[in-house]
N, C-alpha and C positions, 0 to 999 in steps of 0.2 A: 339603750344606746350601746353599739360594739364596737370596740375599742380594738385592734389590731396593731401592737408592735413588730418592726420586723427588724431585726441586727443579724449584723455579720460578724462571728470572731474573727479575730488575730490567726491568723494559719498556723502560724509557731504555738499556738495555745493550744486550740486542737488538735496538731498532730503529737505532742505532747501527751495531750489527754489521752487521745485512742491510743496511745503508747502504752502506756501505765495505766489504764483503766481499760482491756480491752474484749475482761468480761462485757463490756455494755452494750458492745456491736449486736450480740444476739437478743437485747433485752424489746419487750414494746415501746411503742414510742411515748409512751408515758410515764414508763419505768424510765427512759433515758434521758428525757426531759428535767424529772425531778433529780434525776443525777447528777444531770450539767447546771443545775443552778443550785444545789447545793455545794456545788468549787466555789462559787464567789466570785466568779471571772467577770469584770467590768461595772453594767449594770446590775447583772444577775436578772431577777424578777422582779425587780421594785417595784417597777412602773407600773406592771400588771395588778401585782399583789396590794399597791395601795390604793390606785384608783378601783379596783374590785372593793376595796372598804368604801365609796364613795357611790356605789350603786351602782355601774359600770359593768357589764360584761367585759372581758377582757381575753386576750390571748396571745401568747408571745412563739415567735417562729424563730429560730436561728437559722437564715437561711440558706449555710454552710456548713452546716452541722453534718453532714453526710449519709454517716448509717441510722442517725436519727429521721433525717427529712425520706429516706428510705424506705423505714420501717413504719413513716405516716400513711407512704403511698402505697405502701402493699395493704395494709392494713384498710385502705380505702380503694384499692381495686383502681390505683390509677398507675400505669405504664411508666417504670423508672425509668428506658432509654430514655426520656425525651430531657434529661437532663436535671439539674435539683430547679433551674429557674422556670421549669418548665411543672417542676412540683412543687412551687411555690406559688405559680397562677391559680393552679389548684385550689391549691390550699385559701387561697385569699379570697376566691369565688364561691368557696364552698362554706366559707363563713361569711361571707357577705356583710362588712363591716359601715359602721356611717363612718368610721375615719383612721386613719392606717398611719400612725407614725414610724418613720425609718429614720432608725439609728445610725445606719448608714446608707447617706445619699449621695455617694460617688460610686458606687456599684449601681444603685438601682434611682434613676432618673425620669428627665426627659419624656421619650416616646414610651417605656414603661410605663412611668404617670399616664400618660394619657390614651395608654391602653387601660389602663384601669378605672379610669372617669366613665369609659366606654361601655364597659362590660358589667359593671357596678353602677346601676341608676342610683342604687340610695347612698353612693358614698358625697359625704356633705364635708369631709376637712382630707386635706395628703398633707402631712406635716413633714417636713426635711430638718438632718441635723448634721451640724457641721463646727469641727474643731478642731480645723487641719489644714495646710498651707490647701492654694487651688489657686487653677491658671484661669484667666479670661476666655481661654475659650469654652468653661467648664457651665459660663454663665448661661447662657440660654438655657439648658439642659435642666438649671437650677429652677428656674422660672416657670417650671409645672408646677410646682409645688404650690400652696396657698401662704406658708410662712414658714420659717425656718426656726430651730431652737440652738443657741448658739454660747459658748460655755466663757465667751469675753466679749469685754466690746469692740476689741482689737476686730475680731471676724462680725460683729456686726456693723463696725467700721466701712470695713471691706463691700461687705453684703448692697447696704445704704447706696454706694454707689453706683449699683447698679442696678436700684430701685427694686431690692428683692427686702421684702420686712421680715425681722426677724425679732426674738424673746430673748434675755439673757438668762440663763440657767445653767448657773455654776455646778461642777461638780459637786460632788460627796461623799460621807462615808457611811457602808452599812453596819448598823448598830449589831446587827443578828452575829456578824462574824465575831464578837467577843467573847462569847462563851466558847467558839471552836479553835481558837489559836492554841489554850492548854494543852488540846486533846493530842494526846499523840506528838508535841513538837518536839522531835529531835535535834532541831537545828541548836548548834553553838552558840553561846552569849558572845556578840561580839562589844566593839566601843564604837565601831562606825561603819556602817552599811552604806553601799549604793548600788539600785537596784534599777538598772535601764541599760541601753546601748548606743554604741560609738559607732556613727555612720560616716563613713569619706566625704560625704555629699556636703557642699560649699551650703551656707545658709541653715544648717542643722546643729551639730555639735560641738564646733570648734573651741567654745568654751569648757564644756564641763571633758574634752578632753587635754585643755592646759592643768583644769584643779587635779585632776588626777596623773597628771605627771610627774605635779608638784605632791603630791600627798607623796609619790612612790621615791622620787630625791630627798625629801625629808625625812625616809622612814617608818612613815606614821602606817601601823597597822590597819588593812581594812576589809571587808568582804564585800564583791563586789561580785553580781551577779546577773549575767547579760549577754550580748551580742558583742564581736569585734570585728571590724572588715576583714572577708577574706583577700589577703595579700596577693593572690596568684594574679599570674596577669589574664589568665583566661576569665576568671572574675570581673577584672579590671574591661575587658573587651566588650565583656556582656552587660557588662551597667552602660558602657559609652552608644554599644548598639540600640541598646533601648532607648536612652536620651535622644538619640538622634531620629529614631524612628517613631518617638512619641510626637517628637517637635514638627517631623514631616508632616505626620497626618493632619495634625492638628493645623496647621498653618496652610494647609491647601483643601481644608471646611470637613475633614475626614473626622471629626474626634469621637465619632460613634466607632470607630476600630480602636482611637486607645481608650475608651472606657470600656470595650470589651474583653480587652485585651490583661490581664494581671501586669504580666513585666513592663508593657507599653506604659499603666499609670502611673508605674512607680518612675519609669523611665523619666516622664511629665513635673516630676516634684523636683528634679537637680534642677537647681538655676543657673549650675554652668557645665560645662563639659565634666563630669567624675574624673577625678583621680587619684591616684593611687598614694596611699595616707601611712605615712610612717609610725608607727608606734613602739615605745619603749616594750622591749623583751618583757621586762618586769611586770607588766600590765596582763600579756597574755598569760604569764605563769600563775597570777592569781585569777584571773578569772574564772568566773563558775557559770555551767549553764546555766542559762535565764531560769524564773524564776511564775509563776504565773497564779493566779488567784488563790485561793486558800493557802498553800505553800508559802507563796508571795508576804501574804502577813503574817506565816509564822515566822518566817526568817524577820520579820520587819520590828518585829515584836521584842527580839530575843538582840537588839541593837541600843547601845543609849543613845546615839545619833545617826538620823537617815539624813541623806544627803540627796537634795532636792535640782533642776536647774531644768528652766524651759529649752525649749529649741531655738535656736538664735532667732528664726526667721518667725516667732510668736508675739513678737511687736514687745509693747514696756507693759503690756501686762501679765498677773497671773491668773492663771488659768486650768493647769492640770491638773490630775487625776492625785500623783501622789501626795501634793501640799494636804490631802485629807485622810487619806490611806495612814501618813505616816501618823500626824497628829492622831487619828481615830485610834493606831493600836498603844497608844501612849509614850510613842519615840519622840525627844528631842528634832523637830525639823531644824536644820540648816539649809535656807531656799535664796533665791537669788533675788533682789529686791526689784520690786517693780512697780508702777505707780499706784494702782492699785490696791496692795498687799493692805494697806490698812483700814481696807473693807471687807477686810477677812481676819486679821488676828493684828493685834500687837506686838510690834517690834522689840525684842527684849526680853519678853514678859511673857509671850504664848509663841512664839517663835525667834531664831537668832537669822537673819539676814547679811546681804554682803552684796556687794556692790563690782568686785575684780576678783583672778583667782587668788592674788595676793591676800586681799582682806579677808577671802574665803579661809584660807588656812590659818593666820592667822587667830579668826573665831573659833575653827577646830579645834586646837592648841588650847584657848583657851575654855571652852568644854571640855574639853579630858584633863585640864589639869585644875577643876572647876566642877568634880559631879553631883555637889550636891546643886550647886545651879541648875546644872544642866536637867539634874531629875523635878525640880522646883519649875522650869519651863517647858518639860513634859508631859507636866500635872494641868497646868494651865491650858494649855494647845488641845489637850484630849479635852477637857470641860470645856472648852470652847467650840471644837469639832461637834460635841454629841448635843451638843446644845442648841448649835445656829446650822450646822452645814451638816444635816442630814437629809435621810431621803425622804421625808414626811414633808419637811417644807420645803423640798423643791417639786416634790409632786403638783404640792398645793400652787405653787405658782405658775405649773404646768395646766394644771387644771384649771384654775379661774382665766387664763387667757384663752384657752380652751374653748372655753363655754362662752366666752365675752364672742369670739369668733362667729361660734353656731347660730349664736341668738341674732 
């Protein structure tokens, strides 16, 4: 059986990457392959790498990767003008898969899927994943797919209603990154880390940019490394123009222009008109640029409390990526409590929770003036991370529904 993942990175990761790594642009595509998943960026290769222990043929595409997906096509003698989606049909033809999961299924949908049913007789499963706000008009498009893999139930919630089936399959943390956080970390021993970004956008951050207001009136030292709205108005112009022109097309049966569109989608995610979001001086003065996979958990590593918090508009449960990241490198989490949460760790005891940003800082406070607790609940959190919430059992649960499907 062949197995086909396809994921798109974060843009800000990649241009990142080819920044600082920019020997790789000339490397084979296999030399750059094993490059880009030895960063650690996101899934990395898991899903490959484990179901291949499972008997599976397997192959993973990043399918934004650029002078990676480049150097497949030259290398196979197939024409890079016609764009990287256009070396990605390729690519997916030329392996000829029984079943293709996409990591990410709001770039690649709809009439793609069923370009692909087409062209691919023996493809027998298209699996979609999804862990990110999304508009109704997005739904049909979602509905090629055979079932979706979904990382709360909040978005299989969502899903259900519109009679799309979907798997719950919580995030994780890769075990393999433990022995590489030593190697080479220069980063600073800090007492309290936060490592995400602060968007204008109503429905997104409004919270974890009060805790951090409060942490900068209080005093309380922290490193904080990430994104902050650019303030200019021509900024401010271009977010409202996209909003507005996401919303047109969509509402007059166009949405195949904003799913092709980059700025158009993002456009799609504001639930209300953008604007223009004040922040304390003191915020941008410490700020550090972001931060992204392997880097990511050195810095996360060299922290005795990371500091966790969903995106407003992620319902009352948890769901994210770093509730594991943090616990996986042995950090203290501080996460924001959600109904959920104690189908994942113990309150108290493998994690410290809060409920407002008040009681947020509060529990700060008392972690730093409190370390040997706070190192006693990041002993706990990591034996719990490596234990239950890795990427062997979510594979497996990826795989038995898998197969429950085909049969």
């Amino acid at each position: 059986m062949r197995f086909l993942k396809i994921s798109t990175y974060y843009r800000g990761f990649l241009n990142d990457y080819y920044k600082t790594c920019s020997q790789v642009k000339n490397l084979s595509y296999s030399e750059q392959y094993n490059h880009l998943m030895n960063r650690y960026f996101a899934w990395s290769d898991n899903y490959g790498v484990l179901l291949g222990k499972k008997g599976i043929e397997t192959w993973e595409i990043v399918a934004n990767a650029e002078y990676m997906q480049k150097a497949w096509a030259i290398e196979n003698e197939v024409p890079i003008n016609n764009g990287l989606e256009g070396i990605l049909l390729k690519q997916i033809i030329k392996y000829n898969p029984d079943i293709i999961y996409f990591q990410d299924s709001i770039t690649y949908n709809g009439d793609f899927i069923i370009k692909l049913r087409e062209l691919i007789p023996r493809l027998k499963l298209c699996i979609g994943n999804l862990c990110a706000p999304f508009g109704s008009s997005q739904v049909n498009s979602f509905k090629a797919f055979d079932y979706f893999t979904v990382c709360s139930q909040f978005f299989k919630n969502q899903l259900k209603v519109f009679g799309i089936e979907s798997i719950i399959i919580p995030h994780a943390f890769d075990h393999r990154i433990l022995p590489q956080i030593d190697l080479d970390n220069n980063f600073t021993e800090t007492s309290f880390i936060f490592l995400g970004s602060i968007f204008a956008d109503e429905g997104f951050h409004s919270m974890r940019l009060q805790v951090l207001e409060k942490l900068v009136k209080e005093n309380i030292p922290f490193h904080f490394y990430g994104n902050l709205p650019d303030t200019s108005k021509t900024a401010l112009l271009k977010k409202q123009a996209s909003y507005l022109a996401g919303r047109f097309f969509d509402n007059v049966g166009l949405q195949k222009i904003t799913d092709g569109i980059t700025v158009l989608r993002k456009g799609r995610n504001h639930n209300a008109m953008p604007r223009m979001l004040s922040l304390p001086k003191q915020i941008y003065d410490v700020a550090r640029p972001p931060l992204f996979g392997l880097n990511m958990f050195k810095a996360l590593s060299r922290a005795s409390i990371g500091f966790n918090i969903h995106i407003d508009c992620a319902g009352d449960y948890a769901a994210n990526m770093r509730m594991f990241e943090t616990t996986g490198v042995g950090t203290c989490l501080i996460t924001d409590n959600k109904s959920n949460l104690k189908d994942f760790f113990i309150d108290n005891q493998e994690v410290v929770t809060y409920s407002s940003p008040a009681e947020c800082l509060d529990k700060i406070k008392w972690l730093l003036y409190n370390p040997s607790e706070c190192k006693k609940i990041a002993i706990n959190g990591q034996k719990r991370t490596l234990v239950h919430h890795n990427f062997e059992n979510r594979v497996d649960l990826f795989y038995d529904y898998m197969v429950q499907k085909i049969r």
